[in-house]
Residue frames relative to the residue before (quaternion, step in Angstrom):
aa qw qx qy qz dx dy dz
X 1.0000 0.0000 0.0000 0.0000 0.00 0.00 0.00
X 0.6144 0.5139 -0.3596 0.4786 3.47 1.01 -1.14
X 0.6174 0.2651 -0.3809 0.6352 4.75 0.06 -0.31
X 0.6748 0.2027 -0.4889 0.5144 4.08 -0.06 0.14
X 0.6375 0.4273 -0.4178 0.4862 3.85 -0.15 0.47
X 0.6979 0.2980 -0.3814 0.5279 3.55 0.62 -0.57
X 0.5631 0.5603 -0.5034 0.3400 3.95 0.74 -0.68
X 0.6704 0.5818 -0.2358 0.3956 3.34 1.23 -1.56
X 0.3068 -0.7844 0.4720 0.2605 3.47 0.70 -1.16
X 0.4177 0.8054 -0.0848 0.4119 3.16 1.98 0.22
X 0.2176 -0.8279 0.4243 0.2952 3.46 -0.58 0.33
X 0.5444 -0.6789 0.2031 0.4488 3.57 -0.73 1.15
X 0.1938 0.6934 -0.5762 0.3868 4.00 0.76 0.57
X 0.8841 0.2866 0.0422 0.3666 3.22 0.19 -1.93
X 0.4285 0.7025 -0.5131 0.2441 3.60 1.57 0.32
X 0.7911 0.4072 -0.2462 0.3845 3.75 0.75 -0.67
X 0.4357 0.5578 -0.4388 0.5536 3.15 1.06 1.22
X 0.6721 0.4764 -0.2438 0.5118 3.27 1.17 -1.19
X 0.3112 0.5197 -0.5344 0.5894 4.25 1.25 0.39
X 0.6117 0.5923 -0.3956 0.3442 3.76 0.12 -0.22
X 0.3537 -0.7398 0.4772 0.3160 4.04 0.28 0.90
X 0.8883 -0.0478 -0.0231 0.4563 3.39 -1.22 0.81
X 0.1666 0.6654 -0.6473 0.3324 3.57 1.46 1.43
X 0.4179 -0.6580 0.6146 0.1213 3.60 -1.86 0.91
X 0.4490 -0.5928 0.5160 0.4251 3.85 -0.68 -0.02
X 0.6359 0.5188 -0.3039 0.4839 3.43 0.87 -0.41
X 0.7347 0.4212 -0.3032 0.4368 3.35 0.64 -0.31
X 0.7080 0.4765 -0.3175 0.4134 3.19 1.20 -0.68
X 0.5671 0.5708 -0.3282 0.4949 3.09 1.22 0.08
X 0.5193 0.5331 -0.3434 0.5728 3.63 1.12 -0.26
X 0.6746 0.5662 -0.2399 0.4083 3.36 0.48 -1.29
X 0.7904 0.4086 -0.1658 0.4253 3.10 0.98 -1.71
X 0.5666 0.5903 -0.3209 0.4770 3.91 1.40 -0.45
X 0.5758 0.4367 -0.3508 0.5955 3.35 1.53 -0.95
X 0.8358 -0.4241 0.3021 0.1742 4.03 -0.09 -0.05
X 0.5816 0.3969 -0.2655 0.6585 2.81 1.66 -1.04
X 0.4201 -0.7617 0.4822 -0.1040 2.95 -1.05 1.80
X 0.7528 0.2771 0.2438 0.5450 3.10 1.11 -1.87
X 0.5656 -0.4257 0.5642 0.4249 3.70 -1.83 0.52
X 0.6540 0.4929 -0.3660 0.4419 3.50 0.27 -1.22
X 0.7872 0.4369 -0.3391 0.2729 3.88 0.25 -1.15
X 0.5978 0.5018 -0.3703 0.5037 3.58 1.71 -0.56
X 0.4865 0.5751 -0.4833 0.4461 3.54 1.05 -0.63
X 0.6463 0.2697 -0.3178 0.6392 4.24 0.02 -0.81
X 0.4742 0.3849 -0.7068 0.3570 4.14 -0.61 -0.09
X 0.2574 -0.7480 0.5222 0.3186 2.06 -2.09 -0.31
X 0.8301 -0.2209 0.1025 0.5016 3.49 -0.33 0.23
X 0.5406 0.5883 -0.2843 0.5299 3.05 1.50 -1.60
X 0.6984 0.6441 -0.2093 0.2317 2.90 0.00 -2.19
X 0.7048 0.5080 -0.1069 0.4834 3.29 1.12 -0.69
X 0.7451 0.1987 -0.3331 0.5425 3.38 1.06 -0.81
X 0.4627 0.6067 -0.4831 0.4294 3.91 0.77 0.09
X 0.7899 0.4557 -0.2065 0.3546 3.31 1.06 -0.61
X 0.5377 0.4485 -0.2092 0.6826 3.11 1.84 -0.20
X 0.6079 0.4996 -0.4146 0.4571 3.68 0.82 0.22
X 0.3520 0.7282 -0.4024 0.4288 3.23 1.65 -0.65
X 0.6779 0.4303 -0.3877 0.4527 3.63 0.29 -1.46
X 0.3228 -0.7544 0.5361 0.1983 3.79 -1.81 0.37
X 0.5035 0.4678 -0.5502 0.4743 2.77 0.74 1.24
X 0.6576 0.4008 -0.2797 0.5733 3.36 0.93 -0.02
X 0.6385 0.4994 -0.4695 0.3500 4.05 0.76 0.27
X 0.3243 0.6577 -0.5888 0.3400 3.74 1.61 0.90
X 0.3752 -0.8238 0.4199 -0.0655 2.98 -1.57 1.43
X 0.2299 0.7172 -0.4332 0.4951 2.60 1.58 2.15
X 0.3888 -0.7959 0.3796 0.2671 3.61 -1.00 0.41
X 0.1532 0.8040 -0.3723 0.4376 2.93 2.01 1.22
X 0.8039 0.3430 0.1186 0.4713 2.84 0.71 -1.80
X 0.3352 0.6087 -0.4245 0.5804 3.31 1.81 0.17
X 0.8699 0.2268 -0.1653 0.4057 3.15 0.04 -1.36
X 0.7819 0.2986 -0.4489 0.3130 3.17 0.47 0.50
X 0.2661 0.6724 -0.5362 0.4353 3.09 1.21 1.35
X 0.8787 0.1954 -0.1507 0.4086 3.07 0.89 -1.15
X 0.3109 0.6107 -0.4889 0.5397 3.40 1.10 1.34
X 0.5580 0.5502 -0.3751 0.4952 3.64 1.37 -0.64
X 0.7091 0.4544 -0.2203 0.4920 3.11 0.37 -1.96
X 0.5738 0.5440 -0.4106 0.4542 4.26 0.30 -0.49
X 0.5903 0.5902 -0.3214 0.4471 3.34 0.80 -1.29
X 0.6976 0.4733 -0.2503 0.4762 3.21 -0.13 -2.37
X 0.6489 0.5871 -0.2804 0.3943 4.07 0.10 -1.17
X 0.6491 0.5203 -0.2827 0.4775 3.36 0.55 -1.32
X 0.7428 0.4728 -0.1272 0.4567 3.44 0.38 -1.73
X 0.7007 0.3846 -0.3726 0.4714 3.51 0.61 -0.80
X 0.4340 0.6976 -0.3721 0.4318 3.77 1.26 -0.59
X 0.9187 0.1245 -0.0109 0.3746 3.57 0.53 -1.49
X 0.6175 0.3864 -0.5435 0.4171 2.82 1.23 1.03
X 0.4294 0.5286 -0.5382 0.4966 3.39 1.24 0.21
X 0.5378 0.5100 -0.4933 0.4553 4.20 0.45 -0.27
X 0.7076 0.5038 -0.2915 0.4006 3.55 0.74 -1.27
X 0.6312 0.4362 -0.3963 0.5043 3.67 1.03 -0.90
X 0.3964 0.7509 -0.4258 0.3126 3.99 0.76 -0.75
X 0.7544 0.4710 -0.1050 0.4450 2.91 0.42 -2.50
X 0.6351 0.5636 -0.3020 0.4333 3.46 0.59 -1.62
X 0.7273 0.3956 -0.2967 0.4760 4.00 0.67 -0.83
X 0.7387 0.3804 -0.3028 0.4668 3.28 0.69 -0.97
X 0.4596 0.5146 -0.4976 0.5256 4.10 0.85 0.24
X 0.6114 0.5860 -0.2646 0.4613 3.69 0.86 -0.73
X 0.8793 0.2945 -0.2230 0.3006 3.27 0.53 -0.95
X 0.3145 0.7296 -0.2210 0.5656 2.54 2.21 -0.31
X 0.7377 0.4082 -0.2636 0.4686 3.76 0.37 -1.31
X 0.5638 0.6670 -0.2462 0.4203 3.14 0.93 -1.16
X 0.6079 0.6123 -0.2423 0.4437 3.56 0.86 -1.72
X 0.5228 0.7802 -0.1153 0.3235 3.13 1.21 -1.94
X 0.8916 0.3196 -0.0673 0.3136 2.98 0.23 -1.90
X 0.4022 0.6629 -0.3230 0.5427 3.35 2.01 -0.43
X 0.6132 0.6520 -0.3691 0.2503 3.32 0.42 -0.91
């Protein structure tokens, strides 16, 4: 954890957010003040939940539809990714229990 925190630049609060592709330290920290904590916690958000929380940030509370959308191109993004690597951690467990199952056999 300690060389994936220094790569990140992050505090370890905010490392499992940063597993998120082309996550920012700044965002996870927005994210992470708003609640969503975790892959698992954006996976149950919702969509909303996500851009309200990223609007939160002030650079993003201009009241153009410029910056609308590209709030919610962020928050799609972040969503997407948290989507498939929580699918990937799924698979990864359920090969496990499966192997596991396996090995009893």
């Amino acid at each position: 954890h300690h060389s994936q925190r220094i790569s990140f630049g992050v505090s370890t609060q905010l490392m499992p957010l940063m597993k998120i592709t082309n996550m920012q330290a700044f965002r996870a920290r927005i994210l992470y003040e708003n609640g969503l904590q975790s892959i698992e916690d954006i996976v149950k958000s919702s969509l909303e939940r996500l851009v309200l929380a990223l609007s939160t940030y002030k650079k993003f509370q201009r009241d153009n539809d410029i910056h609308k959308k590209l709030v919610f191109q962020t928050a799609q993004g972040i969503k997407y990714e948290a989507n498939a690597i929580h699918a990937r951690q799924q698979t990864l467990l359920e090969q496990q229990e499966y192997d596991d199952d396996s090995d009893s056999d």
